[in-house]
MARDREN-81289 format. One record per atom (N, C-alpha, C): residue in one letter; x negated, y negated, z. Coordinates in steps of 0.001 Angstrom, whole numbers, plus 500000, padded with zeros to 6 digits. Example, Ala and Ser with C-alpha at 12.3 -4.5 7.8 and 13.67 -1.06 7.14 Angstrom:
// residues 2
A486810505690507800;A487700504500507800;A486800503300507800;S487150502250507080;S486330501060507140;S487100499970507870;
This chain:
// residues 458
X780532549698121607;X780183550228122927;X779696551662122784;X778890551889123032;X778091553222123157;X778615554560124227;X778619555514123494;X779646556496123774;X778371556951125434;X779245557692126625;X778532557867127325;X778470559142127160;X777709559996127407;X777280561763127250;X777913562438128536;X777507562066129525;X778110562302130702;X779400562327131205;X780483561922130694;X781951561460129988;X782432562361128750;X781669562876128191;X782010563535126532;X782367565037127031;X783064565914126467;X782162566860126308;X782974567757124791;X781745568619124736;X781802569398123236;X782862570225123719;X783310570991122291;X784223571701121649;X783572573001121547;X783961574392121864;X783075575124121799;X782922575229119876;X782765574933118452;X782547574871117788;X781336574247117820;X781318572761118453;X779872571689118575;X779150572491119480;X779507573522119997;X778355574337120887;X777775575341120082;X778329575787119264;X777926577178118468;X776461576894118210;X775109577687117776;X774142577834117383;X773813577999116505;X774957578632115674;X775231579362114297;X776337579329114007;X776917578798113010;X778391578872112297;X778417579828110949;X777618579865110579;X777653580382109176;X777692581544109051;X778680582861108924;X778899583865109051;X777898585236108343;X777247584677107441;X775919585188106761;X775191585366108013;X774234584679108445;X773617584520109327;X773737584727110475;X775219584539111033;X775553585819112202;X775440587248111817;X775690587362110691;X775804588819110945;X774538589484110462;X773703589092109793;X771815589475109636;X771387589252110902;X771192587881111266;X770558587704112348;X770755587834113910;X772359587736113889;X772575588684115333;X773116589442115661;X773154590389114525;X773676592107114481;X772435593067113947;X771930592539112937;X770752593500112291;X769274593398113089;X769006591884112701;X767914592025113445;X767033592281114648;X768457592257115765;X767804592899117078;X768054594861116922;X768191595293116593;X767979596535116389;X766540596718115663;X766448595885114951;X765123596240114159;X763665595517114677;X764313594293115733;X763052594157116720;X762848595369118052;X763971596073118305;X763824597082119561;X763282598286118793;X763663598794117336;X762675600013116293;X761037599416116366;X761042598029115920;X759494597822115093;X758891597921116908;X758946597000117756;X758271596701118725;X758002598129119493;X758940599425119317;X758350600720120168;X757508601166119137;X758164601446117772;X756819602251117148;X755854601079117022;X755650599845116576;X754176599111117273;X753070599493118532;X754186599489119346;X753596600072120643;X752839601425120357;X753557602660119797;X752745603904119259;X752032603639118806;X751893602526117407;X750284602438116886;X749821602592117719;X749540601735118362;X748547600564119264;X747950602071120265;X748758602754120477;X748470604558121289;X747581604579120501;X747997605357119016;X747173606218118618;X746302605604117832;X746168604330117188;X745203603301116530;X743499603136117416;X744316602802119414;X742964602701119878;X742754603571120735;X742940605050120424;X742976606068121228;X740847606402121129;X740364606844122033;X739321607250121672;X738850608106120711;X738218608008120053;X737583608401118819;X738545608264117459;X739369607235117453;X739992606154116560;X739804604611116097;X738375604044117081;X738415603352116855;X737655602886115551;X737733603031114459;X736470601972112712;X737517601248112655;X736704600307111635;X736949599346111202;X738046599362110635;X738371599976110148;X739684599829109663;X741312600060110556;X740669600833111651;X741799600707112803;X741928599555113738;X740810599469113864;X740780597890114837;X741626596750113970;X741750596632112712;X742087595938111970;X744060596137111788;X744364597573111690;X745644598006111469;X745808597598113113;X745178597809114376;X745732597113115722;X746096596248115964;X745165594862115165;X745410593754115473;X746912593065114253;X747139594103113153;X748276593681112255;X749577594241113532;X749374595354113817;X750383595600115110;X750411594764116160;X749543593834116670;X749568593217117746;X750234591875116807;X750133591627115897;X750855590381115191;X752246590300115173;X752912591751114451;X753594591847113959;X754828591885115232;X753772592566116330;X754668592440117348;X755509590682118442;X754378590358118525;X754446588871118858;X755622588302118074;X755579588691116853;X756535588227115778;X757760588548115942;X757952589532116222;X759335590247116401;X759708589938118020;X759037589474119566;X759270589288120518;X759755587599119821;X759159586703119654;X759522585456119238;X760878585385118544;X760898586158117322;X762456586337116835;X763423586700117642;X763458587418118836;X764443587649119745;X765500586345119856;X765145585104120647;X765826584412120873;X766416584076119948;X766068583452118487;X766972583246117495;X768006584130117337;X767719585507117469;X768887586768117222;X769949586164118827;X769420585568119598;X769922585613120595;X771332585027120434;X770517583689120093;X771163582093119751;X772809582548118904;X772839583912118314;X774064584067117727;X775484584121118734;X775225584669119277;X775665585660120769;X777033584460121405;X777687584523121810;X778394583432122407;X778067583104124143;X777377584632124335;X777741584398125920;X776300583683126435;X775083583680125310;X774361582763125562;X773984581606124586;X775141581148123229;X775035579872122833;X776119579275124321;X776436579380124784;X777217578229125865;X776352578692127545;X775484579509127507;X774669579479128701;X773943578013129220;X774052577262130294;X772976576404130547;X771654576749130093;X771297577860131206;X769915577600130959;X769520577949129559;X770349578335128754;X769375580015127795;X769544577907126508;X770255577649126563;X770314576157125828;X769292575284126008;X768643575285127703;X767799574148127977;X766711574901127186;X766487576394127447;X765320577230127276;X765301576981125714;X765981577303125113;X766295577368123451;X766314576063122669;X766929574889123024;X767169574045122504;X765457572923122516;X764704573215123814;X764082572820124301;X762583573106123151;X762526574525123008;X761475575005122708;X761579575697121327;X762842575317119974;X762851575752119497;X761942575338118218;X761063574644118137;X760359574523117143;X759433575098117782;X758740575463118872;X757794576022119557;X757858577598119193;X758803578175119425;X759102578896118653;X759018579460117421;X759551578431116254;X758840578609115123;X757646578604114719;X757127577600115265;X755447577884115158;X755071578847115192;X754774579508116531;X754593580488116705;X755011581736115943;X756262582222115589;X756663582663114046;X755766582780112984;X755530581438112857;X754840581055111184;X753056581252111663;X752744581297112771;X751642581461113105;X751190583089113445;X752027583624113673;X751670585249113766;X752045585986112197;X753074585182111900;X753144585639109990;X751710585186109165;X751486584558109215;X750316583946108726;X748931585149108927;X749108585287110146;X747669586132110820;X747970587271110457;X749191588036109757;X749319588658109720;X748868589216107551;X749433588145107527;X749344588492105981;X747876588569105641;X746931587591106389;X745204587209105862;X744981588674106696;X745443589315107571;X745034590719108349;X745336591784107199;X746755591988106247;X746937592473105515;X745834592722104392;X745438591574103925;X744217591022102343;X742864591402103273;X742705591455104408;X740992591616105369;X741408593661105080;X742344593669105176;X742008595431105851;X742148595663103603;X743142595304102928;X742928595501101805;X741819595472101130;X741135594110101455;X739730594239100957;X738326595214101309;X738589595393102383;X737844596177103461;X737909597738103038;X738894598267103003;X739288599416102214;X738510599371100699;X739065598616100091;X738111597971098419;X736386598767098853;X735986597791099376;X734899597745100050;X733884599022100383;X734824599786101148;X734612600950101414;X734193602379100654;X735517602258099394;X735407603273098846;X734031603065097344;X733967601506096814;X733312600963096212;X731565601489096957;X731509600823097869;X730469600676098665;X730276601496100135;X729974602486100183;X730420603262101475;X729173602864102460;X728014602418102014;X727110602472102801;X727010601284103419;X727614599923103054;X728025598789103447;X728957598632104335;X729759599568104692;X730636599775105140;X730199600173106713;X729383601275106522;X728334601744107631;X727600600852108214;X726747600121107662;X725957599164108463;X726960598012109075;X728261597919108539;X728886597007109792;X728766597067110801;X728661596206111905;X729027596035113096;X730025595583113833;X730961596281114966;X731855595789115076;X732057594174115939;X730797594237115672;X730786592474116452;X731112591867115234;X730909592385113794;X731430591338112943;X733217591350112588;X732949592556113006;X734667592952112632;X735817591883114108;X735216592103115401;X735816591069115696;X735552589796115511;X734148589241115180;X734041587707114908;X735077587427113562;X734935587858112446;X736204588059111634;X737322587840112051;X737793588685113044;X739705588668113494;X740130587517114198;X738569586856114763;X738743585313115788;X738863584509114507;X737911584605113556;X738472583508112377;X739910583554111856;X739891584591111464;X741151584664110810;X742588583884111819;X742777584273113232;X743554583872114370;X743248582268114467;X741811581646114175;X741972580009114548;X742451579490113572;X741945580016112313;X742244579068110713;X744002579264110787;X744626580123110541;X745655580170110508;X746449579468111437;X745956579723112680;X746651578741113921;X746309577163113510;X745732576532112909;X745248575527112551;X746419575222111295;X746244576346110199;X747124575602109304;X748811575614109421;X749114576424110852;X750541576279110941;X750642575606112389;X749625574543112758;X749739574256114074;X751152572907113784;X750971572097112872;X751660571659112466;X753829571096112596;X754312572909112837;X755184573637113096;X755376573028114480;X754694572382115510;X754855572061116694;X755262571149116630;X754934570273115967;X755550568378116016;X756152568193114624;X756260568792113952;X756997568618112439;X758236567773113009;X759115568120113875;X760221567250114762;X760207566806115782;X761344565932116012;X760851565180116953;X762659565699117803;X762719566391119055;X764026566936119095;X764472565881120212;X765543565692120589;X766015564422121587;X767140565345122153;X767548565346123528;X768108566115124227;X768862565581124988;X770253565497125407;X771187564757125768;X772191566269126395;X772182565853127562;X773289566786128602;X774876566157128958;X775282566956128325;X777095566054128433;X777813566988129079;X779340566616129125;X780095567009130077;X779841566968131613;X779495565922132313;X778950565428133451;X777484566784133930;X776900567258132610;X775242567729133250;X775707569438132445;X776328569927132225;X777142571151131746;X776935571697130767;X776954570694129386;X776578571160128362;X775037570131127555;X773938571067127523;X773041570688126736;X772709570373125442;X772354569431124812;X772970569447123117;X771392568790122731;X770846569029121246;X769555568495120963;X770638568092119543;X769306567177119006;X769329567000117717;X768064567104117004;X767666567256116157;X766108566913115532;X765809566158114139;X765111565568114418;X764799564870113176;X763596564804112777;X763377564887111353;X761301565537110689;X761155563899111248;X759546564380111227;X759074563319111872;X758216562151110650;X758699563220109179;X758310561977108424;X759862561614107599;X760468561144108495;X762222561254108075;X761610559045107785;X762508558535106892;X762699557164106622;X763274556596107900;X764477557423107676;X765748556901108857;X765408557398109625;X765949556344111206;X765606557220112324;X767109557029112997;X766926557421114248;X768433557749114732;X768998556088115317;X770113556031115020;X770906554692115045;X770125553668114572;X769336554115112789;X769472553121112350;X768124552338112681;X767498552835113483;X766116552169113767;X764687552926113545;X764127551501113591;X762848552242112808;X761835553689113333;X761276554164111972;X760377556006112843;X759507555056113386;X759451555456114792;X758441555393115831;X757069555706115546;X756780556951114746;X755636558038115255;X754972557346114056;X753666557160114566;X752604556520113271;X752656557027112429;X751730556066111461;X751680556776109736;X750527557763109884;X749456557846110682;X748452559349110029;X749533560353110344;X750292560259111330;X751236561801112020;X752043561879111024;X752986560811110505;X753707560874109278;X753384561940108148;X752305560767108028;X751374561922106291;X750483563175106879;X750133563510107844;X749782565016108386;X751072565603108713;X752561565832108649;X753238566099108897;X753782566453107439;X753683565273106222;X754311565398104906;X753587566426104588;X752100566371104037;X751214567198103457;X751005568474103942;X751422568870105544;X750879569970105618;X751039570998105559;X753100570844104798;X753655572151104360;X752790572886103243;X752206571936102367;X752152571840100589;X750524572686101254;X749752572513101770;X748446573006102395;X749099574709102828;X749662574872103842;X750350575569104665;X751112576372103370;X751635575966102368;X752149577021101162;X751025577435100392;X750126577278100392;X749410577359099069;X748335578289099778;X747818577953101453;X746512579224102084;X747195580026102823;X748275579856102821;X749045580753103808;X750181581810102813;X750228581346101902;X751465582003101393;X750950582380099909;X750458581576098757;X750750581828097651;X749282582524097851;X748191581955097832;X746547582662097849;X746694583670098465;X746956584093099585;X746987585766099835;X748113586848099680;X749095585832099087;X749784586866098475;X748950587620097220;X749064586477096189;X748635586903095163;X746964588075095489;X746531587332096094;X744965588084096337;X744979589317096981;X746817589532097775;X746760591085098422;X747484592164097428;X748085591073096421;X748385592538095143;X747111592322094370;X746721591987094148;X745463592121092994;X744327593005093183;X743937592927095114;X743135593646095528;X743991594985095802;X745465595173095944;X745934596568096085;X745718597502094751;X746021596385093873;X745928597127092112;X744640597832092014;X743269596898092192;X741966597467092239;X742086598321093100;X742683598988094514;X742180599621095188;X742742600827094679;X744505600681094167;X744156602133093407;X743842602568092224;X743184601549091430;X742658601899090282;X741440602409090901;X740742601908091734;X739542602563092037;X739479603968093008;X740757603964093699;X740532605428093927;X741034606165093233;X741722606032091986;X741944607310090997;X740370607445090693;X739875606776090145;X738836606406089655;X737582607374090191;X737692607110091455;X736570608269092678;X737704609406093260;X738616609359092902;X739159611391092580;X738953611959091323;X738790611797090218;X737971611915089153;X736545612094089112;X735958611098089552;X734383611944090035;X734128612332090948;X734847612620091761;X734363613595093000;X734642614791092186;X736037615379091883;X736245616325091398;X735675616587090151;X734772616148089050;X733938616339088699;X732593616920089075;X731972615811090185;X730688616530090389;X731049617658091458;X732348618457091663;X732446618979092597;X732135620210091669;X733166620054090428;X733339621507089366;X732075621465088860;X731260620421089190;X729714620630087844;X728660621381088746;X728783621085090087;X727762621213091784;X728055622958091737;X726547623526091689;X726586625106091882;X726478625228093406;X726652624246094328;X726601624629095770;X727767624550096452;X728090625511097211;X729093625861097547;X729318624921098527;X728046624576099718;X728093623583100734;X728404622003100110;X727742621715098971;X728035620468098589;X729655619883098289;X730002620807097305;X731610621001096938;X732522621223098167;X732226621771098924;X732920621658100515;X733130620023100751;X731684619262100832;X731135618566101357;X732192617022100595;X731666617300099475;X732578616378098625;X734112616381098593;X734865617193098498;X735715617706098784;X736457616816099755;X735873617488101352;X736710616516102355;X736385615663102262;X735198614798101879;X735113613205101769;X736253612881100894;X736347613246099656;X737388612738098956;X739164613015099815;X738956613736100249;X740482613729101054;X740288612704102088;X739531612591102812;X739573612266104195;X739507610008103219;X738973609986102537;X739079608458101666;X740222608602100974;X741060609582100906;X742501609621099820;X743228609259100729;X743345609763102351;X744270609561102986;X744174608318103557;X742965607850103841;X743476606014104149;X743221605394103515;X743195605550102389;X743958604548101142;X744800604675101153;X745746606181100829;X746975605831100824;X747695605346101702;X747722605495103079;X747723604868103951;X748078603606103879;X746977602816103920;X746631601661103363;X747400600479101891;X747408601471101226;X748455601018099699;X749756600763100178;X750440602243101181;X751415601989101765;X752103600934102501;X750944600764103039;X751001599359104325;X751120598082103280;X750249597743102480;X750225596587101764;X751200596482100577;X751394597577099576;X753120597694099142;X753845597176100015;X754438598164100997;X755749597844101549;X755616596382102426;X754750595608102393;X754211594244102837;X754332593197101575;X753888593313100542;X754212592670099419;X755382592713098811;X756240593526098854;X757588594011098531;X758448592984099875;X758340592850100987;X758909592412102073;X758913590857102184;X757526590628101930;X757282589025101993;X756979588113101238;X757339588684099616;X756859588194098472;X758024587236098099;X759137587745098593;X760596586677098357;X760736585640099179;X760545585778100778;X760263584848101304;X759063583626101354;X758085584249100664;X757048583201100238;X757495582461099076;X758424582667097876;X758887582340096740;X759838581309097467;X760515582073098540;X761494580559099344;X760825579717099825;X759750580108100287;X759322578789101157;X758495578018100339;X758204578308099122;X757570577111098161;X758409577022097604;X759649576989096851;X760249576026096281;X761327575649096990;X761316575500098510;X762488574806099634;X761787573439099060;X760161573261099015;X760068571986099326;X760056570876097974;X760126571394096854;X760168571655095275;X761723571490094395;X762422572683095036;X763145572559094140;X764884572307094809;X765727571389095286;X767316571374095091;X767950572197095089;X768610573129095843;X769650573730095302;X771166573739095325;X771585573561094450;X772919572741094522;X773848573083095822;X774045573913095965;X775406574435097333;X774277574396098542;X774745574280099477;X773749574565100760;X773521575869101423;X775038576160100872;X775121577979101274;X774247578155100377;X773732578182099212;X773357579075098572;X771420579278099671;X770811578099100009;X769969577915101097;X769953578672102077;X771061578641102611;X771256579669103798;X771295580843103458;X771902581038102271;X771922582877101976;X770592583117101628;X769796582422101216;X768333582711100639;X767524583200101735;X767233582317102617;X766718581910103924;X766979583022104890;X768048583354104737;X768720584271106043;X768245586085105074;X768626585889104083;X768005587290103318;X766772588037102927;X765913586444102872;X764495587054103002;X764112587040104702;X764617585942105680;X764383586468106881;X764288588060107595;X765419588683106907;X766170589987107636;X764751590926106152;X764314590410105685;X763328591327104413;X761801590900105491;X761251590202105981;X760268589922106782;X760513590970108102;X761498590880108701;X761211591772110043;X761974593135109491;X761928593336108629;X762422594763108269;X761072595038107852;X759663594421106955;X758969594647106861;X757939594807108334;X758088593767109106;X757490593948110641;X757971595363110908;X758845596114111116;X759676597290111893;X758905598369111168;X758435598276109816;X758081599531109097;X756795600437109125;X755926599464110201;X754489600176109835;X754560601202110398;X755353601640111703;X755267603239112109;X755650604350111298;X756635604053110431;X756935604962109615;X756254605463108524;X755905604096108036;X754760604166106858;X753888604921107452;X753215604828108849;X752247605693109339;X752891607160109008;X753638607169109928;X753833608930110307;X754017609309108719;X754567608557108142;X755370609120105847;X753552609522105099;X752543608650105241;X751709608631104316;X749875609269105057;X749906608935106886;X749083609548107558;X749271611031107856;X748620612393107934;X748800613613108375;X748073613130109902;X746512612370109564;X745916612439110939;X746477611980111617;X747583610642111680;X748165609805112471;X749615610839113387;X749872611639112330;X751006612507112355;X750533613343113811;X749354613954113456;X748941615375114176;X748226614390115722;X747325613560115651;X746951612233116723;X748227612125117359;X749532611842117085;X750496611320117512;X751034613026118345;X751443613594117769;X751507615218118383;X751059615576119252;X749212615463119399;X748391616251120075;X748646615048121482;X748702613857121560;X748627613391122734;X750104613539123327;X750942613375122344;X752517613970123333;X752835615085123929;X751706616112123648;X751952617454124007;X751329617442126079;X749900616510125329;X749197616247126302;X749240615648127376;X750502614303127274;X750675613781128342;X751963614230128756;X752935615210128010;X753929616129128710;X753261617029129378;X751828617848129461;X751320618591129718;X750901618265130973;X750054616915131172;X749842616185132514;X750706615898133313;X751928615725133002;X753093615165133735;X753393616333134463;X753684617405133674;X754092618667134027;X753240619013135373;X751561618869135262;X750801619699136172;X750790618534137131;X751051617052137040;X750796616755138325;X752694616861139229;X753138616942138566;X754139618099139438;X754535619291140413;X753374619964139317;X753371621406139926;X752087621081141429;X751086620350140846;X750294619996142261;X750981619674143260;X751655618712143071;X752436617865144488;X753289618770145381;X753994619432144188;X754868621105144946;X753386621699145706;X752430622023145530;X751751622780145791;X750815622429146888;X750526621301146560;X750170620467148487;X750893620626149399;X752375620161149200;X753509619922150227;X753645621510150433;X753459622705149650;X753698624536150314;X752575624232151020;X751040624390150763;X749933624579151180;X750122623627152638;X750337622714153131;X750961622170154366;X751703622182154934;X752550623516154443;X753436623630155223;X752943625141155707;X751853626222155317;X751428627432155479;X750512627228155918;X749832625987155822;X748069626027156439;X748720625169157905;X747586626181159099;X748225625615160197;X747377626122161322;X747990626036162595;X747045626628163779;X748498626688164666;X747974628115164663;X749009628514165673;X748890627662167324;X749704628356168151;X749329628005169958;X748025628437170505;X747707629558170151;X746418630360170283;X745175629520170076;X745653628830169085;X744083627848168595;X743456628777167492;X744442629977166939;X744098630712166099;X744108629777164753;X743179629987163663;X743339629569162593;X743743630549161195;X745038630110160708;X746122630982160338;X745443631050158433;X744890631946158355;X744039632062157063;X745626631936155981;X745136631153155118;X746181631048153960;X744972630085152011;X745153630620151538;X744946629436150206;X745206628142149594;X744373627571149789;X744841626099149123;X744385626227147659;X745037624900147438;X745383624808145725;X744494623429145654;X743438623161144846;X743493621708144929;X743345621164143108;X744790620502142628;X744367620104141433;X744085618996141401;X742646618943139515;X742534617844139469;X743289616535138407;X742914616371137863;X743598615601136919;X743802616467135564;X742893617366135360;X743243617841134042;X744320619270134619;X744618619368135484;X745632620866135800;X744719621484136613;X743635621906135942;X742854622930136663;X743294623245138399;X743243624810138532;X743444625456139828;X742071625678140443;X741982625178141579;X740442625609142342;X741003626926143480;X740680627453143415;X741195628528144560;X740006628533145782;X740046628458147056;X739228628246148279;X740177629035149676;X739012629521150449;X739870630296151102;X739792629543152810;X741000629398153211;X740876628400154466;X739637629243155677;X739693630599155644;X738559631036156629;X737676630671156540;X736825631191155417;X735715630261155300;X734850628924155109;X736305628028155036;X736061626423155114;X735935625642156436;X736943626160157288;X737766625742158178;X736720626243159715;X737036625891160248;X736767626080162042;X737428624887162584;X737856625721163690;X738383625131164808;X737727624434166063;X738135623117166342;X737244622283167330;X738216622770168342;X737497621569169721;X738500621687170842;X739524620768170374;X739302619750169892;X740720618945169983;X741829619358168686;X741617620263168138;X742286621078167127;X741852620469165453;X740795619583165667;X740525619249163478;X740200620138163599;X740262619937162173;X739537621575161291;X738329620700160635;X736979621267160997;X735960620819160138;X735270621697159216;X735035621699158227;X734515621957157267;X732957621985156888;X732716623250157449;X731031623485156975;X730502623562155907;X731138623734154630;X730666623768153183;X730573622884152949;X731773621566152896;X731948620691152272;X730621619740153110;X730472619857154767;X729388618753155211;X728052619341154009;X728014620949154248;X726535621222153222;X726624620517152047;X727718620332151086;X727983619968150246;X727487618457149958;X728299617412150764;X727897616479150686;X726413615833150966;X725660616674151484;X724565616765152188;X723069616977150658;X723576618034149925;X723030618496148879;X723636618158147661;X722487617948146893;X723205617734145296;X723855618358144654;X724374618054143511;X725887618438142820;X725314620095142014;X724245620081141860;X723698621939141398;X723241622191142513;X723037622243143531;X722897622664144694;X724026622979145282;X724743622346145837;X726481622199145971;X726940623265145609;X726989623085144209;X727342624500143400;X727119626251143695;X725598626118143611;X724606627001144321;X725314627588145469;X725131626512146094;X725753627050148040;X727360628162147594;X728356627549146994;X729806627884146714;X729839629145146358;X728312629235145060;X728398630729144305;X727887631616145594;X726742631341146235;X726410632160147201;X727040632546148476;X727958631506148861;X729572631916150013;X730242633024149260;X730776633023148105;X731672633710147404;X730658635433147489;X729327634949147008;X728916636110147184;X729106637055148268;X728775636559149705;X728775637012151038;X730301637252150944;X731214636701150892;X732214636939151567;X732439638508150689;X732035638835149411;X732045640420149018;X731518641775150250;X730726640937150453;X729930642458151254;X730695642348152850;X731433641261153206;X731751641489155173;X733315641954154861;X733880641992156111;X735448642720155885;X736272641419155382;X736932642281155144;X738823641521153981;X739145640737154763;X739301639594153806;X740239638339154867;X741170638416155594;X742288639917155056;X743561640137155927;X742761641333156988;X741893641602157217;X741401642354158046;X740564641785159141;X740674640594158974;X740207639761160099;X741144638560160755;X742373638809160486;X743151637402161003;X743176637972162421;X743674636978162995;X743329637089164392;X742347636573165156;X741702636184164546;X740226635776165038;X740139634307165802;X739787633864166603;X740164632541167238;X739001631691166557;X737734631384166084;X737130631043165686;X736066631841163992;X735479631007163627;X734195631462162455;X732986632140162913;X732712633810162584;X731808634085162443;X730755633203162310;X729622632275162870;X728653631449161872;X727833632477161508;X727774633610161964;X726610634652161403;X727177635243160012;X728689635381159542;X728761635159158166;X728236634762157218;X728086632757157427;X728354632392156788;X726697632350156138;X726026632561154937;X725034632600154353;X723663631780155076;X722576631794154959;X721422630987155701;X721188630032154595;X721359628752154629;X720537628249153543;X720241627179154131;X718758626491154067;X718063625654154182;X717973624498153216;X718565623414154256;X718971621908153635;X717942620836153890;
């Protein structure tokens, strides 16, 4: 007789997400700290990467490894989650989790992927550069993004896979309370109670084969191809600091040796840069690629020993995700001083649209019209976005109607005449108002002189 689900219910042990005490404590103690580090300084790239007059080829390229790396580390959240007790026994966070957790992985293995062929594109590209500088120049950045769309479909293609690899079956027990999955590969012999796999044979054998595909363009070929091209890149820029500084000491021109000079710095620093990024990337994901080709290869006797593997190069992958800001600020000066000059700048903006808002709310509370219908001369402030103070004097803007607006005779000339004309008119008010009496020597006045105010023909 067949057990009913609805009648059952689990043990909080059969609820856990994670039992294995390794893996609680990497994955849901370490690694959410190091997705809330990588995902803010990501975010800073992404500032100072597509800030104006940052954008070549080679930044658009370090953006889109930040826009990967990030996706990557938002996706890992829930697994860090899944440790947690107060949401392995949550309804929903179970339907949400249990539901979508190979969806999940995909996605994982699909932003790792885009990320590593982004790694070997900006490595080579760099190569490229210092080899060939004038090739480099005639790019266009229509090729640089048609590039980043390839790279994003092929990869999504060879880890699309990751979506149906299982087949998960979902059963709610304790009369609707507790949610429970199981999964089984979908090129498994056995199927559950004993009866035959359902899912056809092409899905079968596109399911067997497409790890062994999926290890070999995704993992072993650009690994290997992103140290080989890092080796050349700094053999070749020792290589061109040697002759620069050669033809610099041989060059009797003072302008040339200048000239050479900062080229060779200004190509030293994003390489190194660059070396940095792809080191501490090959160092990070070179163990976990070694796991994931011989999971499917080789046995290993204990199962813990699997899990400790698995769970150690995991916590070595998003420690490598978390690092590119640092690597920036450790090996960039420009990224350093870029990063500086706009924090100064948007504390600087913050600051002045402050001081404006104070300075409207005084200026409205001093600019006014008495009972008289007198108009009470005072200064307005008007800032714009960059701080700047305009100083304008309410007498000469202002007149008084019968129904008490204040209309504005400059500003109608103003709008009336073009923007150097406009101008014109402002310098020539300012002029006049030199030669007639002092503004505090005329309050009192119930209306505007118009014989003041300058003659000009509109």
């Amino acid at each position: 007789m067949a057990l009913d689900p609805a009648n059952y219910c689990l043990s909080e042990r059969q609820m856990l997400l994670s039992i294995h005490w390794w893996e609680k404590l990497i994955i849901g103690y370490f690694v959410p700290l190091l997705i809330l580090f990588g995902f803010t300084g990501n975010i800073i790239n992404l500032t100072v990467l597509l800030a104006p007059g940052m954008k070549t080829r080679s930044n658009i390229l370090l953006a889109c490894l930040a826009v990967s790396d990030m996706i990557f580390l938002v996706f890992m959240l829930p697994h860090a989650m899944a440790h947690y007790p107060v949401f392995a026994f949550s309804y929903y966070f179970r339907k949400f989790y249990l539901g979508n957790k190979m969806h999940l992985i995909a996605v994982l293995n699909w932003s790792s992927a885009a990320a590593i062929w982004l790694v070997l594109t900006i490595c080579v590209e760099r190569l490229i550069g210092i080899r060939y500088p004038l090739s480099v120049r005639k790019a266009r950045s229509f090729h640089t993004y048609l590039l980043i769309f390839g790279i994003i479909s092929m990869t999504g293609l060879l880890t699309f896979y990751n979506h149906f690899s299982y087949d998960c079956v979902m059963k709610t027990f304790c009369n609707g309370t507790q949610p429970h999955a199981i999964c089984m590969p979908v090129d498994s012999p056995v199927w559950i109670n004993n009866r035959t796999n359902p899912h056809p044979h092409l899905l079968r054998a596109y399911v067997r084969w497409s790890p062994h595909v999926n290890a070999l363009f995704v993992v072993f070929v650009p690994i290997v191809l992103v140290v080989l091209s890092n080796a050349f890149l700094i053999l070749t820029l020792r290589q061109r600091q040697k002759f620069l500084q050669i033809g610099t000491n041989s060059t009797t021109s003072a302008r040339s040796a200048d000239h050479a000079t900062i080229q060779m710095r200004m190509e030293q620093k994003v390489t190194i840069t660059v070396c940095a990024i792809v080191t501490c990337f090959t160092i990070t994901q070179a163990p976990s690629a070694v796991v994931t080709i011989s999971a499917g290869y080789v046995q290993l006797g204990h199962p813990d020993w699997q899990i400790y593997m698995v769970t150690t190069t995991t916590f070595m992958v998003v420690v490598g995700k978390s690092l590119n800001f640092v690597l920036f600020c450790l090996s960039s000066a420009n990224f350093r001083q870029r990063l500086v000059t706009m924090t100064k700048a948007r504390l600087v903006k913050r600051r002045t649209t402050r001081r404006c808002a104070k300075t409207r709310s005084l200026s409205k509370l001093n600019c006014g019209v008495n009972s008289t219908g007198t108009v009470l001369s005072s200064r307005r402030f008007s800032c714009d976005s960059l701080g700047a103070t305009t100083l304008t004097t309410a007498f000469f803007s202002n007149t008084t109607t019968e129904n008490g607006r204040k209309i504005s005779k400059i500003s109608v000339l103003k709008s009336k005449l073009p923007k150097r004309r406009a101008q014109s008119l402002s310098v020539d008010v300012a002029n006049e108002k030199r030669r007639f009496i002092p503004l505090r020597q005329m309050r009192g006045m119930s209306e505007v002189n118009e014989s003041l105010l300058p003659s000009t023909h509109v």
